[in-house]
C-alpha positions as CSV (number, residue, x, y, z in Angstrom):
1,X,55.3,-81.4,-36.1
2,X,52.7,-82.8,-39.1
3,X,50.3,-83.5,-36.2
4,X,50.9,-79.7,-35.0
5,X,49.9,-77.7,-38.4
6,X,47.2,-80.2,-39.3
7,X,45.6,-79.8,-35.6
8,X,46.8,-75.9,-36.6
9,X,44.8,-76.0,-39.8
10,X,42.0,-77.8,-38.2
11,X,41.4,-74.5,-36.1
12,X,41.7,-71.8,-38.7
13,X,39.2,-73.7,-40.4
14,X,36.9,-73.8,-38.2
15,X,37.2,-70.4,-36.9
16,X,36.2,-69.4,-40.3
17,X,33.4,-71.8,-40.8
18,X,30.9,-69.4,-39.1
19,X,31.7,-66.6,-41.1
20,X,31.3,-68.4,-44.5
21,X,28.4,-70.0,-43.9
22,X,27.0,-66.8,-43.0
23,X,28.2,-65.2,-46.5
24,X,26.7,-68.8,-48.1
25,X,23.4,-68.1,-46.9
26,X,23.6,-64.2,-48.1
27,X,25.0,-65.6,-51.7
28,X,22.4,-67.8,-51.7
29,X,19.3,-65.2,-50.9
30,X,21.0,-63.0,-53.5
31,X,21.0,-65.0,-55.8
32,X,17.2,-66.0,-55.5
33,X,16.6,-62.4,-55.3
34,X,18.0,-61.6,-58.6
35,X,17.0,-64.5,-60.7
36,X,13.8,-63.0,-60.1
37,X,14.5,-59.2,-60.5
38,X,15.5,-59.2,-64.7
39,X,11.9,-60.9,-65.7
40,X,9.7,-57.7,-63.7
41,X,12.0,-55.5,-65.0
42,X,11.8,-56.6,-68.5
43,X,7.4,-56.6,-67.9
44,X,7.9,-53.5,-67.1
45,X,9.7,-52.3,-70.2
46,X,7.7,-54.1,-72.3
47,X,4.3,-53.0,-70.7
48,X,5.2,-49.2,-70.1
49,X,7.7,-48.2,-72.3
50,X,7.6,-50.5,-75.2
51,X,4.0,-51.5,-76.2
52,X,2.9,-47.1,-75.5
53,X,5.8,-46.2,-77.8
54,X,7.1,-44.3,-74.6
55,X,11.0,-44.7,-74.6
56,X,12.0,-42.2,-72.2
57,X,13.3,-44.6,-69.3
58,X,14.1,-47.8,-71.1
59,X,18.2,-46.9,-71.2
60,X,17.8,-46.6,-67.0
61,X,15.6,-50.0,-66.8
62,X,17.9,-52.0,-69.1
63,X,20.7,-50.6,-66.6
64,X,18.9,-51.9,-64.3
65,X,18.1,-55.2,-65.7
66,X,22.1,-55.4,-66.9
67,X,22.9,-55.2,-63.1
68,X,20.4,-57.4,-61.7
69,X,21.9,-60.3,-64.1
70,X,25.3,-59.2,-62.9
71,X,24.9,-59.0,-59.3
72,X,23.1,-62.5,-59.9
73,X,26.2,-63.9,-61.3
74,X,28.6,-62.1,-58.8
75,X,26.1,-63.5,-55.8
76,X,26.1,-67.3,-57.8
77,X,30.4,-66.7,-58.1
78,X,30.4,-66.1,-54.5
79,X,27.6,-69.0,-53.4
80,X,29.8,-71.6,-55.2
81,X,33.2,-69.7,-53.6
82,X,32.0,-70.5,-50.3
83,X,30.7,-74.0,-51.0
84,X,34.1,-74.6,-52.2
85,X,36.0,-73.5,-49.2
86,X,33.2,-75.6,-46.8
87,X,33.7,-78.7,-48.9
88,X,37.3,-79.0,-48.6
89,X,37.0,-78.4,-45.0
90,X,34.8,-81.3,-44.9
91,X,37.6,-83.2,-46.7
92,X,40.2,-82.4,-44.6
93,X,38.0,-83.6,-41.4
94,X,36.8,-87.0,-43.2
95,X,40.5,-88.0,-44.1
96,X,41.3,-87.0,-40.8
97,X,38.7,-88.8,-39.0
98,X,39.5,-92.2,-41.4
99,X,43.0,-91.7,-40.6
100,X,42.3,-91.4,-37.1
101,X,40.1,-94.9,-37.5
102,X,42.7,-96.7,-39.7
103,X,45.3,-96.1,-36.6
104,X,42.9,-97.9,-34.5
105,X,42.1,-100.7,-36.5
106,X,44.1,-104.6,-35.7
107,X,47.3,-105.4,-38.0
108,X,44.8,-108.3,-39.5
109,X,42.9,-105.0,-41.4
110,X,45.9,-104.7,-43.2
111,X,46.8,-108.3,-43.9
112,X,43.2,-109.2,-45.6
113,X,42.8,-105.9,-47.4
114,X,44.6,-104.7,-50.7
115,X,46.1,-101.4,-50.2
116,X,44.8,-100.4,-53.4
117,X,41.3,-100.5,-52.1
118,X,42.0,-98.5,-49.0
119,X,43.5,-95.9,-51.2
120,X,40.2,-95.6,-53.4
121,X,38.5,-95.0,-50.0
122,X,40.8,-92.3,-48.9
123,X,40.5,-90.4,-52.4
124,X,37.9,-91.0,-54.7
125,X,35.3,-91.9,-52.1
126,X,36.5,-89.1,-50.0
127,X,36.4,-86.5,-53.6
128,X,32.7,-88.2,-54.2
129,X,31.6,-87.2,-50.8
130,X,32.9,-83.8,-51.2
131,X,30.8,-82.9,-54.2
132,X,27.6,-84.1,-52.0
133,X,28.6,-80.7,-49.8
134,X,30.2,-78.4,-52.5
135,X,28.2,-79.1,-55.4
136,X,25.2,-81.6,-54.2
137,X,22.7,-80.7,-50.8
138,X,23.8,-77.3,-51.6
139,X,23.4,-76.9,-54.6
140,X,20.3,-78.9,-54.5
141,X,19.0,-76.4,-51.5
142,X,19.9,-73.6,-53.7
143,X,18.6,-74.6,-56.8
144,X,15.3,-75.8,-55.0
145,X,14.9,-72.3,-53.5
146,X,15.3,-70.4,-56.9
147,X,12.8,-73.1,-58.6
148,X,9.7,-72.1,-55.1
149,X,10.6,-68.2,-55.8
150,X,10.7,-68.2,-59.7
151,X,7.2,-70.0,-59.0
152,X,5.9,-67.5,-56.9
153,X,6.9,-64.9,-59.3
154,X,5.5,-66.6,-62.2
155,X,1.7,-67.5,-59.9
156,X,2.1,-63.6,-59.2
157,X,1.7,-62.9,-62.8
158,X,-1.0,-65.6,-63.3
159,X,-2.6,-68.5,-61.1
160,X,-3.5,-70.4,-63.8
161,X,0.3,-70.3,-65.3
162,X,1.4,-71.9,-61.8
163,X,-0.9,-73.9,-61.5
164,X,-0.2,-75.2,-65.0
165,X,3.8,-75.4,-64.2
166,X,2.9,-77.0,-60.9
167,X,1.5,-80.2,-63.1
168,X,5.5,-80.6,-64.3
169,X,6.5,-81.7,-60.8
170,X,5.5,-85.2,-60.7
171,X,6.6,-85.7,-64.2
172,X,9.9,-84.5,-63.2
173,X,9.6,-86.6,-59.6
174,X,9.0,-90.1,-61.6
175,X,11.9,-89.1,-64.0
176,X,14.0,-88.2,-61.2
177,X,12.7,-91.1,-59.1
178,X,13.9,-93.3,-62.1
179,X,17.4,-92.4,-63.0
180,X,17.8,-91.9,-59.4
181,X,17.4,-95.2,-58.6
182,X,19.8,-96.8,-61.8
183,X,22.1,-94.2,-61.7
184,X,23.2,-95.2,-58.1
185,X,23.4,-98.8,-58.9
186,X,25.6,-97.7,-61.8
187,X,28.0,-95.4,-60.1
188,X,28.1,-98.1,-57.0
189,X,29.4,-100.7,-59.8
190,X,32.1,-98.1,-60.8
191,X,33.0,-97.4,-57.4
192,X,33.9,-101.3,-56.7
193,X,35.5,-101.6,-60.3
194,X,37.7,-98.4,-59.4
195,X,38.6,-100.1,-56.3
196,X,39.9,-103.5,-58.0
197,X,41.5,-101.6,-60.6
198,X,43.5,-99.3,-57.9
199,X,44.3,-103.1,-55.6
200,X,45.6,-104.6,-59.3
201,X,48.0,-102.0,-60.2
202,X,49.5,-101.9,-57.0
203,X,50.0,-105.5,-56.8
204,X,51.9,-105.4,-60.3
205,X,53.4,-102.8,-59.1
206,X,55.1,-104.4,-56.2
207,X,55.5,-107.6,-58.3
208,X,57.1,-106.0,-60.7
209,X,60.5,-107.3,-60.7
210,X,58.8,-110.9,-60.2
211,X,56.7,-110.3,-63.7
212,X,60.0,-109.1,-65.4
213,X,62.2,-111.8,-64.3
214,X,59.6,-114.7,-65.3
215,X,58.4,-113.3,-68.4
216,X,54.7,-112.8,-66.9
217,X,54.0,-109.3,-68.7
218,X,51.4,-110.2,-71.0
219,X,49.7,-112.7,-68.5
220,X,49.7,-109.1,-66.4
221,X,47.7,-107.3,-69.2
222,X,45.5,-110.1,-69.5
223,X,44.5,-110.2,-66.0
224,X,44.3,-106.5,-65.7
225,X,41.6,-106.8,-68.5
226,X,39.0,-108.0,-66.4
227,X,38.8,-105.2,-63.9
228,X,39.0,-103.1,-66.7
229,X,36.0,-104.5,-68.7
230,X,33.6,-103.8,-65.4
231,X,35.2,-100.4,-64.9
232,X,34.0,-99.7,-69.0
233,X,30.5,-101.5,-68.4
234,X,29.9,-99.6,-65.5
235,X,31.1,-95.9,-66.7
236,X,29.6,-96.3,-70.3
237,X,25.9,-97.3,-68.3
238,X,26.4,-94.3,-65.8
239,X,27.2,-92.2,-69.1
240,X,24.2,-93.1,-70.6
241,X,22.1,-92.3,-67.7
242,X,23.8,-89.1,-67.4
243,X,23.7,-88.3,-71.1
244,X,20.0,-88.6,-71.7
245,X,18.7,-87.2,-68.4
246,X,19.2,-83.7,-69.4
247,X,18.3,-84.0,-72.7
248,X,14.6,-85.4,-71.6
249,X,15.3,-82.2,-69.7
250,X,15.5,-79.5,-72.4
251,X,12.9,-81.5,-74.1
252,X,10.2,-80.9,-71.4
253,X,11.5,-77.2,-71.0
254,X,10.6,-76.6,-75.0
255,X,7.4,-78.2,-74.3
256,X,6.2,-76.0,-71.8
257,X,7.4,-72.6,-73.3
258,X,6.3,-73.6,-76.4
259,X,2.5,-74.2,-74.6
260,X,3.0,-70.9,-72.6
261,X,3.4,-69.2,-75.6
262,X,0.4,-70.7,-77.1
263,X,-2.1,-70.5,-74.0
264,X,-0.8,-66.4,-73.3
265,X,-1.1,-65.3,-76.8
266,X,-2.6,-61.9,-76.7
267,X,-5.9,-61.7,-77.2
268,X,-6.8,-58.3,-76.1
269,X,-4.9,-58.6,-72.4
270,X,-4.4,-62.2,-73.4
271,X,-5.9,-65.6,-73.4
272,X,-4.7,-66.0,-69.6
273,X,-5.3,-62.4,-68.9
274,X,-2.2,-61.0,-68.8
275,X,-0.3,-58.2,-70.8
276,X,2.5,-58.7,-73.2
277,X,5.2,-57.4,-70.9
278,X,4.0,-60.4,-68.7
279,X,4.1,-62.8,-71.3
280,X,7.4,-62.3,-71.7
281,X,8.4,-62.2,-68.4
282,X,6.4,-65.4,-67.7
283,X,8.9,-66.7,-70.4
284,X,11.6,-65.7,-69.4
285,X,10.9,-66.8,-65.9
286,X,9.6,-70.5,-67.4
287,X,13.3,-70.3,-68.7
288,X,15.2,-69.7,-65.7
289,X,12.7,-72.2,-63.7
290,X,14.3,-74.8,-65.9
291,X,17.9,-73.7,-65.0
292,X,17.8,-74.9,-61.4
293,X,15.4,-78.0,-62.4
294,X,18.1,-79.4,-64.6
295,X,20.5,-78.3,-62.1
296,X,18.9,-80.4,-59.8
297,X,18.7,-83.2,-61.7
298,X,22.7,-82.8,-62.5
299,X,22.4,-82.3,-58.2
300,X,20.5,-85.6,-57.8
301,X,22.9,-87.6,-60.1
302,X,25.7,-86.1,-57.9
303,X,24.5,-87.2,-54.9
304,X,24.3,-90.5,-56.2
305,X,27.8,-90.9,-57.0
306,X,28.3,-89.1,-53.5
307,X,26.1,-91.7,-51.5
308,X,27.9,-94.6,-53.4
309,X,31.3,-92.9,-51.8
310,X,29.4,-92.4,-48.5
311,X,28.7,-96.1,-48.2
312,X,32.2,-97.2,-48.9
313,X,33.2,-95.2,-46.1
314,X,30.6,-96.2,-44.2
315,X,31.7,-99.9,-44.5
316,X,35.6,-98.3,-43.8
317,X,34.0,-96.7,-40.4
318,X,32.3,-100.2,-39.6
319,X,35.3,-102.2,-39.6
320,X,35.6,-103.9,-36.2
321,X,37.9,-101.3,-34.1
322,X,41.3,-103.2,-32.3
323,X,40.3,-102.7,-27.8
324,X,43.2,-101.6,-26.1
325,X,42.8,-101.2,-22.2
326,X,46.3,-98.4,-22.2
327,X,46.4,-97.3,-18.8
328,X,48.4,-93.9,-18.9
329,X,51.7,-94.5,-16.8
330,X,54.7,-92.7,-16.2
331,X,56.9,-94.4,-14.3
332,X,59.8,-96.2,-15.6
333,X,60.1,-99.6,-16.6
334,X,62.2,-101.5,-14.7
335,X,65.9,-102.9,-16.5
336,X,66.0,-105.6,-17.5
337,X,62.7,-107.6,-17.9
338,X,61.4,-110.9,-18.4
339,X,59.2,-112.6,-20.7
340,X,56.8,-114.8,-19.7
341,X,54.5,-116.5,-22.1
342,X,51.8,-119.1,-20.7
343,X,49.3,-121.5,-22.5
344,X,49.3,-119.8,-25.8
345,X,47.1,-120.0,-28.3
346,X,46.6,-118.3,-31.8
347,X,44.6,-118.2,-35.0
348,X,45.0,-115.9,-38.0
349,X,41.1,-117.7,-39.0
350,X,38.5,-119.5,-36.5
351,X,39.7,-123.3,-36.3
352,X,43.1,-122.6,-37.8
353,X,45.4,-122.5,-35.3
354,X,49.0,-121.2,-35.9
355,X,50.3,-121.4,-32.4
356,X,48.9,-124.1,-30.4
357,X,49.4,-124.2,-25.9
358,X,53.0,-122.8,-26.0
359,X,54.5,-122.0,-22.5
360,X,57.9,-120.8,-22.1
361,X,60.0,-118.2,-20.1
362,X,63.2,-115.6,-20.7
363,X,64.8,-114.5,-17.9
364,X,66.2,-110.5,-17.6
365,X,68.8,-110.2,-19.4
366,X,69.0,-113.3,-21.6
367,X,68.8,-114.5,-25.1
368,X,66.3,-116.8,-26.6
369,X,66.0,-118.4,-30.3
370,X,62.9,-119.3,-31.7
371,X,63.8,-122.0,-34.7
372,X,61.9,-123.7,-36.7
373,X,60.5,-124.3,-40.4
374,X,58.9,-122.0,-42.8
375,X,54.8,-122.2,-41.2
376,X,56.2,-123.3,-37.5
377,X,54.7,-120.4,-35.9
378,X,57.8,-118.5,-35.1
379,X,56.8,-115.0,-36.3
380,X,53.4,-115.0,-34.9
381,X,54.5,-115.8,-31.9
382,X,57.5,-112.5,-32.2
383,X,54.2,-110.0,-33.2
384,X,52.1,-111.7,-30.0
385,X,55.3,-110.7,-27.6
386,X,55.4,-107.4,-29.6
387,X,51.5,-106.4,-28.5
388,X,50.4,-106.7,-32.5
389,X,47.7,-109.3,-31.6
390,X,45.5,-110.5,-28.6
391,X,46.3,-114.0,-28.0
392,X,42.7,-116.4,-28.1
393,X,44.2,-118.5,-25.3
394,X,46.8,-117.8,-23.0
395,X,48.6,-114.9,-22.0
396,X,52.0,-112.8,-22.5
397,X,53.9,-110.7,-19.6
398,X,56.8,-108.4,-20.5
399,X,57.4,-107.3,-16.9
400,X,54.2,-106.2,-15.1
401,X,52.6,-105.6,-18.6
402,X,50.6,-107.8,-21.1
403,X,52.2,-106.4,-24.8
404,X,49.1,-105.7,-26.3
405,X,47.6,-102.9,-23.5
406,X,51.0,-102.1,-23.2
407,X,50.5,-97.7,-22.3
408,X,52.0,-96.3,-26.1
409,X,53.8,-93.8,-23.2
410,X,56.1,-96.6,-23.1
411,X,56.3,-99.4,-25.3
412,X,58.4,-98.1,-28.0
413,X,61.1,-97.5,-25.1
414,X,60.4,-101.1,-23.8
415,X,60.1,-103.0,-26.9
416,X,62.7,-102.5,-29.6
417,X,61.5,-104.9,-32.8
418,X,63.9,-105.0,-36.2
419,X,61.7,-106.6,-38.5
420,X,63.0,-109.0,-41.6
421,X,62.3,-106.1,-44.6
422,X,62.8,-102.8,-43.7
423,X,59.9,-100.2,-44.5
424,X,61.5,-97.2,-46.7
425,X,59.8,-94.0,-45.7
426,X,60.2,-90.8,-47.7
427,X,62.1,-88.6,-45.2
428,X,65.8,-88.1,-44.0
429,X,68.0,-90.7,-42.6
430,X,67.0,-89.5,-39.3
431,X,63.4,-89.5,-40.1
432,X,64.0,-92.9,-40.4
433,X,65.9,-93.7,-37.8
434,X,63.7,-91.3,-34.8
435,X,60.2,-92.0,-36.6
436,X,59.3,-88.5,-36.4
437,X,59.6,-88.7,-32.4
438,X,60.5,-85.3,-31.7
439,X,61.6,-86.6,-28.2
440,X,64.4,-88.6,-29.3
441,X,67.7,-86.6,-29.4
442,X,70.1,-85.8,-32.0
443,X,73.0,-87.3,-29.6
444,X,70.7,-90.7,-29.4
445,X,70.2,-90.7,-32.9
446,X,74.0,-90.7,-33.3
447,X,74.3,-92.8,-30.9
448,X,72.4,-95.7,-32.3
449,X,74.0,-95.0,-36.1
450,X,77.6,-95.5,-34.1
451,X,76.5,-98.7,-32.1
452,X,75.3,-100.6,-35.2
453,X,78.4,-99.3,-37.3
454,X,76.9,-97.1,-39.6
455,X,77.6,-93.4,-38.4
456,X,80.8,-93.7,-41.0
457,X,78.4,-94.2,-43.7
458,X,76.0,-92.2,-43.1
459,X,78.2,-88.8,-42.5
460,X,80.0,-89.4,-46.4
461,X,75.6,-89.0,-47.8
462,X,75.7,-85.4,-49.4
463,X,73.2,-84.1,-46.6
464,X,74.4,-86.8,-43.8
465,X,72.1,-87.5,-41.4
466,X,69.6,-85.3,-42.9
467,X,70.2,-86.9,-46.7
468,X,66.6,-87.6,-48.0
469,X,65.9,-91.6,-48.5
470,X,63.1,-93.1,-50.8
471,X,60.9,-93.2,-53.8
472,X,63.1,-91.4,-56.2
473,X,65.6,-90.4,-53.7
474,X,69.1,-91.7,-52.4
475,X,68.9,-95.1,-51.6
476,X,70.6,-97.3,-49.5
477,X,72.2,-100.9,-49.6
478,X,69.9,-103.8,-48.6
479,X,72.5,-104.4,-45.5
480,X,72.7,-100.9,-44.7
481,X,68.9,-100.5,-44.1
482,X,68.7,-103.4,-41.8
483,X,71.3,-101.5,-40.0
484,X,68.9,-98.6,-40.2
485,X,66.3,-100.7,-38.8
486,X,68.6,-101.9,-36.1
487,X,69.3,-97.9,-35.2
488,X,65.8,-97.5,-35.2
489,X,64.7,-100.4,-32.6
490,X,68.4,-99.0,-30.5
491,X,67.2,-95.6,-30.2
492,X,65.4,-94.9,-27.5
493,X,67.4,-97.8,-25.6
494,X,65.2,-100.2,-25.1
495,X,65.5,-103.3,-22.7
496,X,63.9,-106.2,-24.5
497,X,65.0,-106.5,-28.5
498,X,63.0,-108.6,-31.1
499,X,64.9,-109.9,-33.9
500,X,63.2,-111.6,-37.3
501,X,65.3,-112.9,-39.2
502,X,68.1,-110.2,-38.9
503,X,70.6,-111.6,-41.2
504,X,68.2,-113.5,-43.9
505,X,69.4,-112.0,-47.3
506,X,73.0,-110.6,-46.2
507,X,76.2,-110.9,-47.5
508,X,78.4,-112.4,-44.9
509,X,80.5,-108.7,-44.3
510,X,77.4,-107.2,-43.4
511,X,76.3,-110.1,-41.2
512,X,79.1,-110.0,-39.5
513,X,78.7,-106.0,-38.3
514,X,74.8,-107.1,-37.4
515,X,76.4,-109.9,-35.1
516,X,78.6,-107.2,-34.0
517,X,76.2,-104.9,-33.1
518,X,73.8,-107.0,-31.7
519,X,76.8,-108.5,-29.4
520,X,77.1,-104.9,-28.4
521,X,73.6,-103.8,-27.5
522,X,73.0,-107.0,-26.1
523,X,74.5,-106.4,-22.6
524,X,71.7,-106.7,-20.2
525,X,69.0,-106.6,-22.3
526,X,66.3,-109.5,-23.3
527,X,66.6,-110.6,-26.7
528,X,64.4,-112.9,-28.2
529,X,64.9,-113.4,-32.2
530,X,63.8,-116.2,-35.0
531,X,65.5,-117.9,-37.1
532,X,64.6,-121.1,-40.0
533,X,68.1,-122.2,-39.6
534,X,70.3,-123.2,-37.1
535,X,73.5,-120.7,-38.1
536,X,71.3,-118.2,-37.9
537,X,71.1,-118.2,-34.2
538,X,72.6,-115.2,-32.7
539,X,74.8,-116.4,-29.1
540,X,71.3,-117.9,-27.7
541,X,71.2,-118.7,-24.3
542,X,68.6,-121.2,-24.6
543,X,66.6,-122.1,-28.2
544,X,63.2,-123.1,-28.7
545,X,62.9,-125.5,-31.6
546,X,59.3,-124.7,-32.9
547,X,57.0,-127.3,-35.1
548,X,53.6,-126.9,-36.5
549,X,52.6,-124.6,-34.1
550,X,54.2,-126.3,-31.0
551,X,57.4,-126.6,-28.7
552,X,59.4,-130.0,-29.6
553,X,62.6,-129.3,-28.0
554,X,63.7,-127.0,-25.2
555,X,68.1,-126.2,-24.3
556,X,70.9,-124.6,-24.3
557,X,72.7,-125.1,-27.9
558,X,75.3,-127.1,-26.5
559,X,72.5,-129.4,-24.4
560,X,70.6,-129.7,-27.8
561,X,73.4,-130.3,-29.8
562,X,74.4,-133.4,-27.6
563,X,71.0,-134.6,-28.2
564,X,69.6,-136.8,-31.1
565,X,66.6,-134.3,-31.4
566,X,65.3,-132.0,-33.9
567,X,68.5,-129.3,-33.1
568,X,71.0,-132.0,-34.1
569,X,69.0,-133.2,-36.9
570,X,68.4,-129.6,-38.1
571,X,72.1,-129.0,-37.7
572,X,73.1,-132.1,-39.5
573,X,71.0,-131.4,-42.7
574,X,72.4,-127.4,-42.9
575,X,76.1,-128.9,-42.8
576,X,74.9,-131.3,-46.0
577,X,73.7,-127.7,-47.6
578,X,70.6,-127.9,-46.9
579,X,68.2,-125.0,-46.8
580,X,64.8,-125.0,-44.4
């Protein structure tokens, strides 16, 4: 349904676009068209009306002129209107477009990079690249226009004038040409220290409970200095770009009026040849010259901060995309089906090696354990099965199909995976339970609640299945969301479960209903699940015993257990209390 009214949203936009860009460009002409009206106007008055004592007509001209400013500031109202509607059209397709590439980038993306950062990218890059649309190439277009006519207007009244005024545009290039350059450099160093300062407060923010409970608070604001002191460098050196860039500005403006004045004073018709009524409407156009000069320069500092945005999204975009070969399939998956895994071989970083030539096999229908140390390899092997990585070496069959080109048609109702912590979404119970997958069923959601023995709990929520979880919300026991994560993985009946650690940080009641559970649902499925300790193993059929990356021992828990291998000695230590 969100996909539906943004795709929805997405077309009304665009349907418009046409029409306001064609009331942008008519905004825009106006508004040329009656920055220049006021000054001929106001030659006029002062030329026939004023300077011949003739005053009949001067109430109708200065109506006139009144309306000309007016309809100048309805036609700017309407040029920066548009420009507004345009820009956050462009928004809405940027976010969608680096939403669109996020979903296609490897799970690796998202280990090595801080959210934090990714959220600057998505909102303060995205906002700087706005104004490069709603108040930057526009603006600088419009402004640029404004600057050519007003100089027309003023080379109509006299060459020499515009050919004088025409001497101000390479002073203004170098100064431009100047703060361009440093003003970029600074807002690119604020961009990076708004980034590290988003990436810190979301770490302490999910540390938080881990800086209370050891007392690390003031080590915190310490740390969070640092990212803090570039931030302030690199604001307080874009500020002082920014601050003396108009005023050099205004400076330059009083120059040249001030030498207008000077060269045009009257001298009969005037030193340049022209009357009084055009003096001051050379003026007054010199003035409103300067308007959309410094409005370019605000324009070209704009675009700077813009293009520092643009290039941070630019590196988002050139992030190495994840190739999946998904041929689109609709039959059904056969029940139940095998996994076959054959020289594997796996590294997080080049020459690392987490997983190193592991072959083994689960038959339909059967349940494997994966056990092993902290480090062995056991969960990277569970996300290889579950299609979250290419292997480097080797390869993984669940049925006809290698995991990771798995068709998306199908693998959520192939491969059911309950992961260790539970992700809490803000949404409803059955949100959480269906994903938003409009396909599943409110009987299957019920279903799956009743099978892992939470339905009970869940109809006593205020709202039941549609009781909101989350930030700020109702919230659940930590037992009771692995449950939930269990309902999730059970939902759309899949025939191959993957289990991580299921019962790592449960009290033994709840335990006991995941056993339950997973005894129920596990009738002619394949499981395959991890644990670090030996009680942890859920009715195996057969268990792997996993170290450094390899497979040491390979039986049934009663073969093992008759064995002086690693299960027996793993066994022996957990009934001494110890913990691996």
């Amino acid at each position: 349904m969100r996909n539906r009214l943004v795709s929805n949203a997405v077309k009304i936009t665009c349907k418009n676009k046409s029409a306001y860009i064609i009331l942008l460009i008519i905004a825009i002409i106006a508004g040329i068209l009656m920055q220049l009206l006021p000054p001929q106007i106001l030659r006029s008055i002062i030329d026939n009306n004023v300077s011949k004592g003739i005053y009949e007509g001067v109430l109708k001209l200065s109506y006139y002129y009144l309306l000309a400013v007016v309809l100048g500031g309805a036609a700017d109202f309407m040029r920066e209107y548009m420009m507004a509607i345009l820009g956050q059209d462009i928004l809405l397709n940027i976010r969608l477009n680096m939403a669109k590439k996020l979903s296609r980038l490897p799970i690796s993306y998202f280990s090595n990079k801080a959210v934090g950062e990714i959220m600057s990218q998505f909102t303060s890059d995205v906002d700087a690249v706005g104004t490069l649309f709603t108040s930057g190439l526009i603006g600088l277009l419009s402004d640029g226009l404004k600057a050519v006519g007003i100089l027309i207007s003023i080379y109509i009244l006299s060459p020499e004038l515009a050919l004088c005024m025409l001497i101000l545009i390479p002073i203004i290039y170098l100064i431009t040409k100047f703060f361009k350059s440093n003003t970029f450099k600074a807002q690119m160093e604020s961009r990076r220290a708004v980034a590290h300062i988003n990436g810190f407060v979301q770490e302490i923010f999910n540390g938080t409970r881990t800086i209370k409970i050891f007392g690390m608070e003031d080590q915190s604001i310490s740390d969070f200095q640092n990212p803090l002191h570039q931030n302030l460098q690199a604001v307080n050196k874009t500020s002082t770009l920014n601050s003396i860039f108009p005023c050099l500005m205004q400076i330059l403006r009083a120059i040249i009026i001030a030498i207008t004045v000077i060269i045009a004073a009257p001298t009969d018709l005037g030193a340049l040849g022209i009357s009084i009524g055009s003096v001051a409407a050379a003026v007054d156009l010199i003035s409103r010259m300067f308007a959309p000069i410094e409005a370019i320069a605000i324009e070209f500092q704009t675009i700077q901060e813009a293009l520092s945005g643009l290039e941070r999204i630019n590196e988002f975009h050139r992030e190495q995309e994840e190739i999946r070969v998904e041929p689109l399939l609709n039959k059904k998956v056969s029940e139940p089906l095998s996994i076959s895994v054959e020289s594997l071989t796996f590294a997080y970083e080049e020459g690392k090696n987490i997983v190193k030539d592991i072959s083994f096999d689960i038959e339909p229908g059967t349940k494997v354990a994966l056990v092993g140390r902290t480090g062995a390899g056991k969960s990277t092997i569970l996300n290889l099965v579950a299609g979250l990585y290419k292997p480097d070496q080797g390869s993984i069959k669940i049925g006809e199909f290698d995991p990771f080109e798995m068709p998306t048609n199908i693998r959520r109702r192939t491969i059911g995976i309950v992961p260790q912590s539970f992700p809490i979404y803000d949404g409803t119970i059955r949100d959480a339970i269906t994903l938003y997958d409009e396909s599943i069923t409110e009987e299957e959601v019920i279903a799956a609640a009743k099978i892992v023995g939470l339905h009970e709990d869940i109809i006593k929520l205020p709202k039941g299945y549609d009781t909101v979880i989350g930030e700020g919300e109702i919230k659940l026991s930590y037992g009771q969301y692995q449950l939930l994560t269990l309902a999730c993985a059970l939902v759309c009946n899949p025939p191959i479960l993957l289990l991580d650690e299921v019962t790592s940080g449960l009290d033994s009641i709840t335990e006991g209903k995941v056993f339950k559970a997973l005894e129920e649902v596990s009738k002619d499925r394949t499981i395959l699940t991890i644990s670090h300790r030996i009680s942890g193993i859920i009715d195996a059929d057969k268990v792997i015993m996993l170290e450094q990356g390899r497979i040491v021992e390979t039986g049934t828990p009663k073969e093992l257990a008759g064995k002086d291998g690693w299960y027996a000695k793993y066994n022996q230590i957990e009934k001494l209390g110890w913990r691996m």
